[in-house]
N, C-alpha and C positions, 0 to 999 in steps of 0.2 A: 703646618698646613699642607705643608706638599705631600709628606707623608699620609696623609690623609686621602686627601685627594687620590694619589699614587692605587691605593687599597679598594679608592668605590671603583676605580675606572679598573681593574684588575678584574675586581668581582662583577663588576658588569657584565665585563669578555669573558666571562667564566659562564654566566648566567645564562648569555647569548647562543655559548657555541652546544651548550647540553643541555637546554630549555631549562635548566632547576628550579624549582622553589626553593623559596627559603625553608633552610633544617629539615630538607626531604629528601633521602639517600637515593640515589639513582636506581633502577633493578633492572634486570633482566627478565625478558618474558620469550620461554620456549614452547613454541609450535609443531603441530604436528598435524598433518593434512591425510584423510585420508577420502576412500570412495566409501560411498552409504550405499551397498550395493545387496542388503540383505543376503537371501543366500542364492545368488543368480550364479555362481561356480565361476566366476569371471571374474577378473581383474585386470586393472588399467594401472600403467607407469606414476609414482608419483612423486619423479624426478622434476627439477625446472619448474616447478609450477610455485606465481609469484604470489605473495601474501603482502598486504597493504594492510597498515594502520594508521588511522586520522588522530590527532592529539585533541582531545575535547576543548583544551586549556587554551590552545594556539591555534587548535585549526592546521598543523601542517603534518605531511604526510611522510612517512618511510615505507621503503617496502623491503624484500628481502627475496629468494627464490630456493626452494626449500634442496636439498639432497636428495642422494636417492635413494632414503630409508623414510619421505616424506618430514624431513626434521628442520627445524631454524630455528634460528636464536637474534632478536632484537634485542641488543646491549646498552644499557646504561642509560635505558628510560626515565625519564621523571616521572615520579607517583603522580598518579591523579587515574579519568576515567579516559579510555581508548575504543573506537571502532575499528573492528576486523573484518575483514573482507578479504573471498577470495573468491575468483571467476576462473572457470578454465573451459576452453575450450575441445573439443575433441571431433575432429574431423571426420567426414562421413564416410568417408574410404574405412580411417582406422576404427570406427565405434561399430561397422560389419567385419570389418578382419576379426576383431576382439569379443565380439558377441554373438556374431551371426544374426543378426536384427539388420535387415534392407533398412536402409535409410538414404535419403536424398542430400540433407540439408545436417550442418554440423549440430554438436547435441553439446550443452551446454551446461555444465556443472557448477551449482553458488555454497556456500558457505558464509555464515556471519555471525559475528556474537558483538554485541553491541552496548554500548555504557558501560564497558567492561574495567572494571576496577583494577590498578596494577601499582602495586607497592610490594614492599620488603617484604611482608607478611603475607603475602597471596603472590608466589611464584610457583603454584603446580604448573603443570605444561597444560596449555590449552589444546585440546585437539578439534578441528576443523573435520568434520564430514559434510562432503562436498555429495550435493544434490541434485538432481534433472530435475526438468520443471518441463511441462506442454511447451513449444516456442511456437510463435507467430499465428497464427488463424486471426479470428477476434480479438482485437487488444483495446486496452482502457486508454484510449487516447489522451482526453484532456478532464481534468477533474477541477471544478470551481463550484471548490465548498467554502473559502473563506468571506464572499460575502461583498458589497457596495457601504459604505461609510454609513454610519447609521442618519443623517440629520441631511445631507449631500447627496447621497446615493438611495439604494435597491435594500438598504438592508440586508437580507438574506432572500427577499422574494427571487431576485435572479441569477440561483441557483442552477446548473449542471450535469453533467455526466456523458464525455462523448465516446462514442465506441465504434472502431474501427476495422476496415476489412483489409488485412495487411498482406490479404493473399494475391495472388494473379486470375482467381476467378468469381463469378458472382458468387455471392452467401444471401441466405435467406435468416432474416432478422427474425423468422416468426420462433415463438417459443423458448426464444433467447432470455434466460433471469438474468436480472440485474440485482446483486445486494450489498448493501452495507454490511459490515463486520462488525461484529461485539465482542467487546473484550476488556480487559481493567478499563478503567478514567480516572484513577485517582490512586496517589503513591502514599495516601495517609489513611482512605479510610482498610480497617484491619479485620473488618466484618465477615472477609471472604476468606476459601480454603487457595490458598497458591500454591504455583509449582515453584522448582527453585530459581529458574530463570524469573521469577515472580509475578506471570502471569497466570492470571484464574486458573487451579485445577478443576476443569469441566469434570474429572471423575467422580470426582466428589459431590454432582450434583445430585438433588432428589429423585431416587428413581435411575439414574444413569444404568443404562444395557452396556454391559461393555465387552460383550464375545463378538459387536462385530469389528470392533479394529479399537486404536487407542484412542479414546474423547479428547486428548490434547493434540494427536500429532497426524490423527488423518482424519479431522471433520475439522469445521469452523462453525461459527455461529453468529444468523442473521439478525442482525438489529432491523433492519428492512428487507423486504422480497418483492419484488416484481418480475413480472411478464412478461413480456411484448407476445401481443395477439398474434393471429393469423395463423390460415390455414394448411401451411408449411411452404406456400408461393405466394404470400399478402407483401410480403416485403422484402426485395430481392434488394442488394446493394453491391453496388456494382465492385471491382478492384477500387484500390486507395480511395474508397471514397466510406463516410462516419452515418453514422444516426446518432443524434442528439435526443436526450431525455432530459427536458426541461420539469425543474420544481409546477411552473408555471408559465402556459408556454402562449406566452403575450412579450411586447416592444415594450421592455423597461425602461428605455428613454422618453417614453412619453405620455400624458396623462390614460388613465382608465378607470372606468365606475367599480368599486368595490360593493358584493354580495350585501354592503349597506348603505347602497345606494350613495356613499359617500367618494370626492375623487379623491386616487391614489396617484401621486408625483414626486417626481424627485429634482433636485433645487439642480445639481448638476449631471445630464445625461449622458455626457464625455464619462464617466466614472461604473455606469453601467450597461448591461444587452440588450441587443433586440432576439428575443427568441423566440417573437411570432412565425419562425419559419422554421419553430424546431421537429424531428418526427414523431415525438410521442412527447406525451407529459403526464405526470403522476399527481389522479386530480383524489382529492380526498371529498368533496364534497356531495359525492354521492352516499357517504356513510357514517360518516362523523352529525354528531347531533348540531354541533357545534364549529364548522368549520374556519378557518381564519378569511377574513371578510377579503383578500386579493387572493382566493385561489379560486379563480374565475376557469370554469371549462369554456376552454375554446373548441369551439365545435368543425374549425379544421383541423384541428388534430388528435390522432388518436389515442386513448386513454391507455396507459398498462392495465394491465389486473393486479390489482395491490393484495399479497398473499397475507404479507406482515407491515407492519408498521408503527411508530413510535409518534406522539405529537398529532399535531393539527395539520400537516402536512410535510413533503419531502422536504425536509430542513438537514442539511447534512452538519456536521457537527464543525461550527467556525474555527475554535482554535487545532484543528488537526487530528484530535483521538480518534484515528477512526482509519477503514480501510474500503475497500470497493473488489468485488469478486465479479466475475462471469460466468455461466458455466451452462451448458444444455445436458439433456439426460437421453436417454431411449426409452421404446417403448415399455419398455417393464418395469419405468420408473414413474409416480404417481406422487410426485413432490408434495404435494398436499397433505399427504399421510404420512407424507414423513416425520421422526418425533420431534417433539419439542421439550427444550429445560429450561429449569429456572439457572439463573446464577448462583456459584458453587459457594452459598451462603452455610458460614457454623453453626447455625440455627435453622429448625425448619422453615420454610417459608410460607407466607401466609397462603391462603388460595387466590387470592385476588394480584400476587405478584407474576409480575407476566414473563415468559416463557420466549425463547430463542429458537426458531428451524435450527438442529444439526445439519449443516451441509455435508457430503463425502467430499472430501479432496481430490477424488479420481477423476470426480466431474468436471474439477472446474477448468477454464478455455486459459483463465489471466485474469489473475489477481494481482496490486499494488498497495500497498500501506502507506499511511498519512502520517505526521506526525507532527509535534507543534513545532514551530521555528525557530523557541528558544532552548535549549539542548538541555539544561535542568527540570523542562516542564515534561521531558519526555518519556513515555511509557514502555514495558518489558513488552515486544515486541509481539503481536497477534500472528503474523504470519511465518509461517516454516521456510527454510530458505530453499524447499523445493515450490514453493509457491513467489515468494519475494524475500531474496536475502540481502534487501534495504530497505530503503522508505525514503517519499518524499515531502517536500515543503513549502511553502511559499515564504518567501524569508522576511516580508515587512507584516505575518500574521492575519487575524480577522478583519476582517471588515476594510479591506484595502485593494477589493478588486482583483487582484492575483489569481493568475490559476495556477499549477502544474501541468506542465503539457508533455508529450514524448517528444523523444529529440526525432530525428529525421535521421538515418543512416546513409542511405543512398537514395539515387533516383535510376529507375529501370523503365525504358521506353518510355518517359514519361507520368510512371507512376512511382508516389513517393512510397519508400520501404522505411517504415519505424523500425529502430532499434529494440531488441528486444535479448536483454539476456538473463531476463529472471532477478535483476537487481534495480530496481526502481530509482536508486543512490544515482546508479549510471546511466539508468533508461531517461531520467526525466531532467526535464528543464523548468522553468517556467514563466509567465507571463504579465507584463505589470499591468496590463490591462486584460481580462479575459475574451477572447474572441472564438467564436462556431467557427470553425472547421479551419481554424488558422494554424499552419505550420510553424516549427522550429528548427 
């Protein structure tokens, strides 16, 4: 018996100190980090610079700090699936010494590869290109898409999307898009053309033009498009301060008449918002044959112009599949005309299957990705790590009030500065109750 004993508490402390599975050989996974600098004739150091991996299985982190041939090696990992991340910063003095690009403010480079599989059999070297991304103007503040309890709360009617002026001077809201991203939703259906990271190859779809850049890796594509009106000074907003874009922009804590005359309540109003005092809201009822009977226009607030759209109204997607872009264009741009595709189906599609805005990448202000909150449910990543090289969550899922919000970096004279470094993992936090213009 002792002897026994003696051998589980051995292989315990064995189990403990090298995370093992059972009958699963430990490996090694080598790294290699470089700059995605296309051909700008520049290069940057890729000494020191630190790589982090999260263990899907446990949840706990290592990291490592590469050489100066950009190289590292994590030893004697336990097989299973891992997140890789890596952030570097590069100071505003050294990214003008090094490029001759004026710049104020430090420039920020992400990298990630994510649900990434690492056993015996799969030990090529990963290589890491590290990407810029726009930092700071407009940023996607807080996002509450999972929803009010269905029987207790709001359902889904009070719905989100707050967006932020993270600069030091006014910005003008007018002609700002706001959109939803599309991209896979499902790890089983096999209908679609992928890439090998095994999200949708958009090349592949009907019709796809592809002399003006690559359809996977400099456009995205909108599940919804909105507006914000005005005449390029309708809607000034001020330093640190947001405009909210409410699904429907009414006091969800409290009764209201639904488009069928019937009331619409909720049993407990501690659980969901008032966004009767939101700045715009996204009304479908002027166009839909059919609209859902509480998407009531409130006539203090003003409507986006809905370009695209999916459903009965702004319904963002509850368990997570899903992303949130920003972007404004210039004058030479006429977003409307822009093309549109179907999904990169292996069969033609019908005519009646509906079609996606390509966005350019170039345009966009700050983009963030969603994603569900239990790690098996999770999808090959929509976003390029020059736009978001993470994602975020709400960690108790649908219908539970939660938002994601940004964290708070600093405070200057009094106005709050969000964090912002292109990796949404690190950017964001979130909130067990959803609250308009509440900090973290």
């Amino acid at each position: 018996m002792k002897k026994i004993l003696f051998v589980i508490v051995i292989g315990l402390l064995f189990a403990c100190k090298k995370e093992h599975l059972p009958d699963v050989l430990p490996t090694d996974l080598n790294v290699k980090v470089a700059f995605d600098l296309a051909n700008s004739g520049y290069t940057f150091p890729v000494a020191n610079i630190t790589v982090r991996i999260k263990s899907l299985i446990s949840g706990r982190y290592l990291s490592l700090t590469t050489n100066d041939k950009g190289t590292g090696t994590f030893s004697d990992l336990p097989a299973g699936r891992y997140d890789v991340d890596v952030s570097y910063t590069i100071s505003a003095s050294d990214y003008t010494a090094i490029t001759g690009i004026i710049t104020t403010k430090p420039v920020i480079f992400n990298a990630a590869e994510k649900n990434k599989l690492i056993n015996k059999d799969n030990q090529a070297e990963l290589i890491l290109n590290l990407k810029s991304g726009t930092i700071g103007t407009w940023l996607i503040k807080q996002v509450y898409y999972a929803g009010s309890d269905r029987t207790l709360g709001a359902l889904y009617r009070d719905q989100f999307i707050e967006i932020y002026n993270n600069t030091d001077q006014i910005m003008y809201a007018d002609s700002l898009y706001i959109s939803e991203i599309w991209g896979r939703q499902s790890t089983t259906n096999t209908n679609y053309n992928f890439q090998a990271n095994g999200q949708y190859d958009w090349s592949k779809s009907l019709n796809m033009i592809i002399t003006n850049g690559d359809p996977n890796t400099d456009f995205v594509y909108a599940k919804t498009l909105f507006m914000i009106p005005g005449n390029g000074k309708t809607y000034p907003v001020k330093p640190g301060e947001s405009i909210i874009l409410a699904q429907t922009a009414l006091n969800h804590k409290s009764p209201f008449t639904g488009t069928d005359g019937q009331t619409i309540s909720v049993r407990n109003p501690e659980l969901t918002v008032d966004l009767s005092k939101a700045d715009f809201e996204a009304y479908y009822g002027s166009f839909l044959p059919k609209p859902l009977d509480s998407d009531i226009d409130n006539p203090l607030v003003p409507n986006v112009e809905v370009l695209s759209y999916t459903g009965t109204d702004m319904i963002l997607d509850n368990p997570g599949r899903t992303g949130i872009a920003i972007f404004k264009v210039d004058g030479t741009q006429n977003v409307k005309n822009w093309p549109m595709y179907n999904e990169p189906l292996k069969t033609a599609p019908s005519p009646t299957v509906r079609k996606y805005y390509q966005i350019p990448s170039k345009y966009i202000i700050d983009a963030m990705e969603i994603q569900p909150n239990v790690a098996t449910s999770r999808l090959p990543k929509k976003l390029g790590a020059d736009l978001d090289a993470g994602f975020a969550f709400v960690p108790k899922g649908a219908y539970t009030s939660q938002s994601v919000i940004r964290k708070t970096e600093k405070t200057e004279n009094g106005r709050v500065v969000l964090k912002d470094t292109n990796n949404s993992t690190e950017d964001f936090n979130f909130l067990d109750i959803a609250l308009p213009r509440a900090f973290k």
